[in-house]
C-alpha positions as CSV (number, residue, x, y, z in Angstrom):
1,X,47.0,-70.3,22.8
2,X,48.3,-71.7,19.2
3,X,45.6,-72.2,16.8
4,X,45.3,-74.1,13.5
5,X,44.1,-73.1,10.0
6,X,44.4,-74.4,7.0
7,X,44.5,-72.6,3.9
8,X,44.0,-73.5,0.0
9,X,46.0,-71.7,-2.6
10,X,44.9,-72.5,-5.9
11,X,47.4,-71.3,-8.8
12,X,50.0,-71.3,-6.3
13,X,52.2,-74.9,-6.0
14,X,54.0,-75.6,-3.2
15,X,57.3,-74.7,-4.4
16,X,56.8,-71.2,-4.8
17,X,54.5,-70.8,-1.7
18,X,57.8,-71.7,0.3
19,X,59.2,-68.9,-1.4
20,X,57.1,-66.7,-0.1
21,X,57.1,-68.0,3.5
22,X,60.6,-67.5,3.5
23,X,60.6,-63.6,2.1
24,X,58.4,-63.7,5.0
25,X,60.7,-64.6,7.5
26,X,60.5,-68.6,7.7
27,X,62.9,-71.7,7.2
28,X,62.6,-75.2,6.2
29,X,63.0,-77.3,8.9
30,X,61.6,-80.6,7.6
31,X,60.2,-82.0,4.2
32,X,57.5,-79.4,3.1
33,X,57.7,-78.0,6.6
34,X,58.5,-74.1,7.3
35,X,58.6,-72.6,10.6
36,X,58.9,-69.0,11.2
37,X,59.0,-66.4,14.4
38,X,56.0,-67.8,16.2
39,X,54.3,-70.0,13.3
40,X,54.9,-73.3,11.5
41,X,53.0,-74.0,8.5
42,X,52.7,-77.7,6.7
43,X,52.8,-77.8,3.0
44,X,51.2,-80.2,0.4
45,X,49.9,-80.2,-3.1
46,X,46.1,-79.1,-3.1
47,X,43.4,-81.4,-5.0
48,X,43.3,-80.2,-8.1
49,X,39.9,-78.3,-9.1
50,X,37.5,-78.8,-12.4
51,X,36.2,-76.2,-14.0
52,X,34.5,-77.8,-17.1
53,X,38.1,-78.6,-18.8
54,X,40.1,-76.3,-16.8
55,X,42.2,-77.8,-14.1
56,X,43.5,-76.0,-11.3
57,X,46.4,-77.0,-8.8
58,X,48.0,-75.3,-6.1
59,X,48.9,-75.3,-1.9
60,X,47.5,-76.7,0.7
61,X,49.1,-74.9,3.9
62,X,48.3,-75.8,7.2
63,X,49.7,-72.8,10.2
64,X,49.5,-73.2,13.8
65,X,50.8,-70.1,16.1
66,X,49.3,-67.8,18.2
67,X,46.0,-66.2,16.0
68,X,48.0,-62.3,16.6
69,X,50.3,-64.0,14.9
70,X,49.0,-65.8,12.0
71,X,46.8,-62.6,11.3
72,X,49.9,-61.1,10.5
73,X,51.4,-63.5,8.1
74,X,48.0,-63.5,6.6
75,X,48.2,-59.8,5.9
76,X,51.5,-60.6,4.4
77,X,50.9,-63.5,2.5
78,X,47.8,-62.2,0.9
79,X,49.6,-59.6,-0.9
80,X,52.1,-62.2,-2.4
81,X,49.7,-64.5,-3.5
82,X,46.8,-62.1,-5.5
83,X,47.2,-63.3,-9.3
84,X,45.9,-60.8,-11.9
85,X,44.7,-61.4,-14.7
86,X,41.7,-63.2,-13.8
């Protein structure tokens, strides 16, 4: 049974979150669409967030696929997208 989640990524814009879903394995099929082995995921800009003056943009990803699946990616993804420096 596929399920959906969406995700925010703030600090991350869309381009380079396709990036990463393709080191992971996926391929554009479509206009801000990527679809891996068992997952698609729908990409748009996130609302941006105020922080007293700070503005931050980033992804808004939305994956369906089996939850096994996702979890996965997830595990995967995570790694890619951890920023340091605060």
């Amino acid at each position: 049974m596929s399920v959906r989640v969406e995700h925010d990524y703030y600090g991350v814009p869309v381009w380079l979150m396709k990036d990463y879903l393709t080191q992971l394995g996926g391929a554009e099929t479509g206009e801000d669409v990527m679809e891996g082995d068992g997952w698609r995921a729908e990409l748009r800009k996130a609302e941006r967030r105020h922080i007293g003056s700070l503005s931050v943009g980033g992804a808004t990803v939305i994956f369906v696929g089996e939850q096994a699946t996702l979890d996965a990616l997830f595990e995967k993804l995570h790694w890619k997208t951890l920023r340091g420096g605060g």
